[in-house]
C-alpha positions as a Markdown table, in Angstrom:
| # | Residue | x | y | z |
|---|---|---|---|---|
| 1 | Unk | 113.2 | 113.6 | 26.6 |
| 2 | Unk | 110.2 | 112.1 | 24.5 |
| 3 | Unk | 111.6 | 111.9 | 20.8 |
| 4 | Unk | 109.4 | 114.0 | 18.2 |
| 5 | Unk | 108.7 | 112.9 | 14.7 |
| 6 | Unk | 107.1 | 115.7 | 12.5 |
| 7 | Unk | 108.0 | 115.6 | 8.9 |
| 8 | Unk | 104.5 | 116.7 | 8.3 |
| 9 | Unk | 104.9 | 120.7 | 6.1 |
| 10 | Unk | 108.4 | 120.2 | 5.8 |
| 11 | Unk | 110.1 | 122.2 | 2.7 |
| 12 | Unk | 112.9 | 119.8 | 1.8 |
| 13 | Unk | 114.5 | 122.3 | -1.0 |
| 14 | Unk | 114.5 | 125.2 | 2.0 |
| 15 | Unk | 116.1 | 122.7 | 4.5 |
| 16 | Unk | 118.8 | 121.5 | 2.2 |
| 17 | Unk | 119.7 | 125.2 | 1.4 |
| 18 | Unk | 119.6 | 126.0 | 5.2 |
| 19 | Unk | 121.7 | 122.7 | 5.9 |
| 20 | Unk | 124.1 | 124.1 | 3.3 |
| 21 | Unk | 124.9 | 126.8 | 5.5 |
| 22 | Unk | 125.9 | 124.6 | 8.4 |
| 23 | Unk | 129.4 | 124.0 | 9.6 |
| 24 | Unk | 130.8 | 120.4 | 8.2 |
| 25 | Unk | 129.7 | 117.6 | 10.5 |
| 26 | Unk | 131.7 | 115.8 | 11.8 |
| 27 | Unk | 134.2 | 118.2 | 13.6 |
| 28 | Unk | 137.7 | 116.2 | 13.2 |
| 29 | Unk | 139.7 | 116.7 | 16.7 |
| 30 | Unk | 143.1 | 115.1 | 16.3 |
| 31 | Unk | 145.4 | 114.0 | 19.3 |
| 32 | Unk | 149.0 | 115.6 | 20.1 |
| 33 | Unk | 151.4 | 114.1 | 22.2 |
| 34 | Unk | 151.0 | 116.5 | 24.7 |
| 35 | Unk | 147.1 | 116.0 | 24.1 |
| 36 | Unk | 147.6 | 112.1 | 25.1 |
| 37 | Unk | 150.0 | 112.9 | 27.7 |
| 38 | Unk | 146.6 | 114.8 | 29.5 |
| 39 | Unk | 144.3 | 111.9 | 29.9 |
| 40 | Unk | 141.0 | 112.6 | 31.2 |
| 41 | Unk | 142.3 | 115.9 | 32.2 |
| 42 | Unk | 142.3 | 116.8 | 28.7 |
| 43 | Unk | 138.4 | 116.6 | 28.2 |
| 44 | Unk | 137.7 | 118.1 | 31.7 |
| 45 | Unk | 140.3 | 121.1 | 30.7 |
| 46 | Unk | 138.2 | 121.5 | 27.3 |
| 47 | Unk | 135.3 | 120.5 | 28.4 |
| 48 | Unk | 133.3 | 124.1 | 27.5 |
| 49 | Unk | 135.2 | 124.0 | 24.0 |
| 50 | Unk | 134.2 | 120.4 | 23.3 |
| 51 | Unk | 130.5 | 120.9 | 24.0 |
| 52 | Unk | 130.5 | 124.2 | 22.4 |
| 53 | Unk | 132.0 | 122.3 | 19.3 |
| 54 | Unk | 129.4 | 119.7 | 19.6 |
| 55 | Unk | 126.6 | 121.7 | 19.6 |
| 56 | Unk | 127.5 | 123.4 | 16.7 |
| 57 | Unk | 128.6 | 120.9 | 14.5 |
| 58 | Unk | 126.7 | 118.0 | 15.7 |
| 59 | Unk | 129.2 | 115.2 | 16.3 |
| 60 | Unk | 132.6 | 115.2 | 16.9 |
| 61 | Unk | 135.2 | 112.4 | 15.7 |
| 62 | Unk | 137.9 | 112.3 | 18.4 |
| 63 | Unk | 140.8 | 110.8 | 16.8 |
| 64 | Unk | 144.0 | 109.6 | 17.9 |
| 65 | Unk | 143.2 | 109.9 | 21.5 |
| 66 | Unk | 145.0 | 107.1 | 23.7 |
| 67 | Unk | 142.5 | 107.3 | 26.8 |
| 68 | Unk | 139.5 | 106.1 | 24.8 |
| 69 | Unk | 141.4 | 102.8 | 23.6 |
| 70 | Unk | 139.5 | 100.6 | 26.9 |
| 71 | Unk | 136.1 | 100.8 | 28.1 |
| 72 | Unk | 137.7 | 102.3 | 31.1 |
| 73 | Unk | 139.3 | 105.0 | 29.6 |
| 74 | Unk | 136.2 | 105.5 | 27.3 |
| 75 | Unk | 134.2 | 106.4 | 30.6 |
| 76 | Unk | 136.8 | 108.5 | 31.7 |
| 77 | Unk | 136.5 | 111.0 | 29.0 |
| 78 | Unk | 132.7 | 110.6 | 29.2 |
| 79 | Unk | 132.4 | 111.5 | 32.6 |
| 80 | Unk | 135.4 | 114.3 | 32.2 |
| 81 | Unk | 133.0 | 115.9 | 29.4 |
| 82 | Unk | 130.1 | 115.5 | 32.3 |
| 83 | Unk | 127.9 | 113.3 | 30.6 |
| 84 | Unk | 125.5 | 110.8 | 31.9 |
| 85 | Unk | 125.9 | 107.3 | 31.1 |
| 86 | Unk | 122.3 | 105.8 | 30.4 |
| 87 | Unk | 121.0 | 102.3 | 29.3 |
| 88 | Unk | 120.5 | 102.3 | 25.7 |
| 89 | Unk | 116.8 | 103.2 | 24.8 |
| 90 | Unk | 116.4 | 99.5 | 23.1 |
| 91 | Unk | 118.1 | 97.7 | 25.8 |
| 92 | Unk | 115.3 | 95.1 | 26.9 |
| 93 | Unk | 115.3 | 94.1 | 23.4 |
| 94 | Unk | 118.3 | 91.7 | 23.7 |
| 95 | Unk | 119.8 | 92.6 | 20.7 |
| 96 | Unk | 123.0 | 93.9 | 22.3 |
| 97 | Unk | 124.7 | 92.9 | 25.8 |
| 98 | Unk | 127.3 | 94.9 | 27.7 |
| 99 | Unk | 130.9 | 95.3 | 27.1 |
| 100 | Unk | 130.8 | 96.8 | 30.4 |
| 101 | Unk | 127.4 | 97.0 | 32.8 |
| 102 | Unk | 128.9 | 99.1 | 35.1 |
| 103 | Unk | 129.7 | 101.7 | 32.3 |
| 104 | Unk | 127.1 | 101.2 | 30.2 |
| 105 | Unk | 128.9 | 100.4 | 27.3 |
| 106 | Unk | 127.3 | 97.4 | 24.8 |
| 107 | Unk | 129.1 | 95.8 | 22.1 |
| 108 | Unk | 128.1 | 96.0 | 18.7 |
| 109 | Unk | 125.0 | 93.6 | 17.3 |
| 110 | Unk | 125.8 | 90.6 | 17.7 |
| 111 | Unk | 122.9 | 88.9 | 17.7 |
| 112 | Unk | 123.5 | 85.1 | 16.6 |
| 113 | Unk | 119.8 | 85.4 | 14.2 |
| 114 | Unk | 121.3 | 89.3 | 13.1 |
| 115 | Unk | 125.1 | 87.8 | 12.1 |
| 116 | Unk | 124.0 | 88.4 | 8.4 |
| 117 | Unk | 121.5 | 91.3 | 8.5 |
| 118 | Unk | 123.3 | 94.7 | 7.6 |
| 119 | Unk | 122.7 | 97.7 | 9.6 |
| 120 | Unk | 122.8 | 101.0 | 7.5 |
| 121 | Unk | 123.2 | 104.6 | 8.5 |
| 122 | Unk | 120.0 | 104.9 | 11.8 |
| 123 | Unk | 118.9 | 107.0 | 13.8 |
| 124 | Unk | 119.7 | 106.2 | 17.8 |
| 125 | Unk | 117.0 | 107.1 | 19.1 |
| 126 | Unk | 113.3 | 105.4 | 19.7 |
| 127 | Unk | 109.4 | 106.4 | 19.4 |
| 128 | Unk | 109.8 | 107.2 | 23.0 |
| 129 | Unk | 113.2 | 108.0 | 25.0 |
| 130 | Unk | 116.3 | 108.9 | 23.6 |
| 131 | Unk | 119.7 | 110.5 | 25.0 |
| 132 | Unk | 120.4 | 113.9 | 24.6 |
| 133 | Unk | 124.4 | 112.4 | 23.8 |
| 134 | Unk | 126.2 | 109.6 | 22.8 |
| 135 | Unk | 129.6 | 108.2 | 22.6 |
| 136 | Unk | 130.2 | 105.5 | 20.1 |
| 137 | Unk | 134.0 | 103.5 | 20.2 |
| 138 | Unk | 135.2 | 101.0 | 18.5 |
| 139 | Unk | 138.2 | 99.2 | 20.1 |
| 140 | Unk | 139.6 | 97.2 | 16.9 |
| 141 | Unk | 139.4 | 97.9 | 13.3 |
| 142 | Unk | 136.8 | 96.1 | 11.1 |
């Protein structure tokens, strides 16, 4: 969908109060054993719970969770949740390259000219396109 910025008439004091009212963001969703014994099958079986979760709190931190530890199990859960992979709005820019084409996973910045240039807190999204959802990993500790 086209991405809307209007800040234009915006009562900051009102939003904060409304965004005090809000449940806490992110949602923390822990692993069990029995949890990482399910897979995939875990995500497809809570699928409606998951998305209900999301919606309401905004993100979700998945923690714990054996399948998303490869790209391949990453996609798994993805595509048990029924999401759609898609290229990343900024992809012809050449700042990131794929960790995996075929799943549409890129690897962090790595840009040889960026090495030393910090990235704070963004916003994923663009002027013109952005996803609906995303799925961020990270495979090793920093």
């Amino acid at each position: 969908p086209l991405t809307k910025w209007d800040s234009e008439g915006i009562d900051v004091v009102q939003a904060q109060k409304e965004a005090a009212k809000m449940p806490h963001c992110p949602l923390e969703m822990r692993a069990t054993d029995k949890d990482n014994a399910m897979g995939a099958e875990y995500f497809r079986k809570n699928k409606d719970k998951i998305r209900k979760e999301l919606l309401k709190h905004g993100a979700i931190w998945f923690r714990g969770f054996d399948l998303m530890k490869s790209v391949k199990g990453h996609r798994e859960m993805y595509e048990a949740l029924e999401l759609e992979p898609c290229l990343d709005p900024l992809h012809s820019s050449g700042l990131r390259k794929f960790a995996s084409e075929r799943d549409a996973l890129y690897e962090e910045v790595n840009k040889p000219s960026l090495r030393g240039h910090y990235i704070g807190l963004h916003c994923e999204s663009t002027t013109k396109r952005t996803a609906a959802y995303a799925a961020f990993v990270c495979f090793q500790k920093a």
